[in-house]
C-alpha positions, 0 to 999 in steps of 0.5 A: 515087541515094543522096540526101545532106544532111549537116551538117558542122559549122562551117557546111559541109553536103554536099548532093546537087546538083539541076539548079538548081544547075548554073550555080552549080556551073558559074560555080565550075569556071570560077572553078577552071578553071586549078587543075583542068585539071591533075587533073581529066579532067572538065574539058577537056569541062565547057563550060557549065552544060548539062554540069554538068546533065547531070552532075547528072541521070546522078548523080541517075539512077544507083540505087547510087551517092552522086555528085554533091553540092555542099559549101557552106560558109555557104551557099556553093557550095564545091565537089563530093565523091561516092562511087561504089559498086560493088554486086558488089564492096562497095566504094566511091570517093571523089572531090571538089575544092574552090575555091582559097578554101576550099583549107587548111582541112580541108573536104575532110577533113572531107567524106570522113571523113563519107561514110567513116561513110556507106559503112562503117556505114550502107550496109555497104560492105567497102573504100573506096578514094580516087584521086589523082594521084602530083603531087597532094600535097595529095589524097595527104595527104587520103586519109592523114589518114583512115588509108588505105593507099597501095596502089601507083601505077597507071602512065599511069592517068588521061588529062588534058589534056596527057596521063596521070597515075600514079595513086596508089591508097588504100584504107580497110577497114571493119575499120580504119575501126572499129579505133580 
């Protein structure tokens, strides 16, 4: 696991999550639990903290990938953002989600430009790619107010609890990252 601690600025960090952490993290997605039933896959089976554990501890024991972080926002837990890499190919995704408290004021934005920074000009990752559901408004907007591309809608690509999501796919090369 790519070991994170990034300070944002305005009293926001991300920082990799450890297993102390899973009840609040836990107490969190239960707090979030309608507004992500809709997006997130994870949810229908995320039951307790044992699971945000485990999740944390696949996170920590994966050697490439920098998933699993919490965004605090003064102090607080705010939410979670990672990136997978994918080593053989050189390209990365990014995921994330935040409280309905924090929602609006760019943290999420703010969070994925910097692992944007990380991806492209310290681990040397070619193309960078972001997610979202074609109902998903404001994570559509997040991936184009960091220059990425709309690269087209994969049909019936995400299963969710009352069955699948088109997926938007958008990518950021590492060229057009540093383009000004």
């Amino acid at each position: 696991m790519i070991q994170v601690d990034f300070d944002l600025g305005d009293g926001m960090r991300i920082r990799s999550l450890d297993p102390g952490d899973a009840d609040a993290l836990f107490a969190l997605v239960e707090a979030n639990r309608e507004r992500l039933r809709p997006w997130m896959p994870w949810e229908a089976t995320t039951r307790s903290a044992d699971d945000i554990r485990d999740f944390i501890e696949r996170s920590r024991a994966s050697s490439s990938d920098a998933e699993g972080n919490g965004i605090w926002v003064d102090g607080e837990l705010a939410g979670t953002i990672g990136m997978s890499i994918d080593t053989l190919s050189n390209s990365a995704e990014i995921g994330y989600w935040i409280d309905a408290a924090h929602e609006g004021r760019g943290i999420v934005t703010r969070g994925c430009r910097r692992l944007l920074e990380e991806a492209f000009e310290v681990l040397g990752i070619h193309r960078v790619s972001l997610r979202a559901a074609t109902g998903n408004a404001r994570s559509q907007a997040v991936a184009e107010r960091l220059g990425m591309r709309r690269e087209g809608v994969l049909r019936d690509a995400e299963r969710v609890h009352d069955g699948y999501h088109d997926i938007v796919v958008f990518s950021i090369l590492e060229h057009e990252w540093r383009s000004p």
